[in-house]
N, C-alpha and C positions, 0 to 999 in steps of 0.2 A: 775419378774414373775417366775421366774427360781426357786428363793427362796422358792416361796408359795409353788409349786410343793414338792423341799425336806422337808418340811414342813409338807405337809399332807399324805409326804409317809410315814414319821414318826411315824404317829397318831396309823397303822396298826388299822383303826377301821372296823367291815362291820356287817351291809354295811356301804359304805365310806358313808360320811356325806353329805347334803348337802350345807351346810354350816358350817364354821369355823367362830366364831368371837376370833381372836388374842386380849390377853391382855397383858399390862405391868406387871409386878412385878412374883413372883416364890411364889410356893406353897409346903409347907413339911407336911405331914399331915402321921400320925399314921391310919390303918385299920380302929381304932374303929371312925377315924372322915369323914364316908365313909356314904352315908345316902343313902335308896332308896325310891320309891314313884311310883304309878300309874297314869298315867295320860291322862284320857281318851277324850283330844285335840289331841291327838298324831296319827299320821294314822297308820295302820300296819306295824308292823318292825322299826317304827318310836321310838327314842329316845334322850336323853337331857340330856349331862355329862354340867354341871357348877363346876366349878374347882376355888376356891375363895382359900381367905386367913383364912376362917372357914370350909375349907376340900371341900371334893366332892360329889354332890346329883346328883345321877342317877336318872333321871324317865325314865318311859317305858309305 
């Protein structure tokens, strides 16, 4: 448990999340493969980093 803790001090996101889901493998990814989108499922201040091996989509 100790781990997750250093784990999501790491993330320095805020607000903090409420959920982390952890994946296997690492991620290199250039600016331009950085995507963003609206997504009005989302509650206030709510947002959704997905971090793959095809870069990163913000919604918000």
């Amino acid at each position: 448990m100790a781990a997750l803790g250093l784990m999501m001090a790491a993330l320095a996101l805020m607000p903090m999340p409420r959920e982390v889901e952890w994946r296997d493998g690492t991620c290199t990814f250039a600016e331009s493969d950085v995507s963003f989108a609206r997504d009005a499922a989302l509650p206030p201040e709510g947002y959704r980093i997905d971090i793959s091996s095809n870069g990163v989509a913000l919604s918000t």
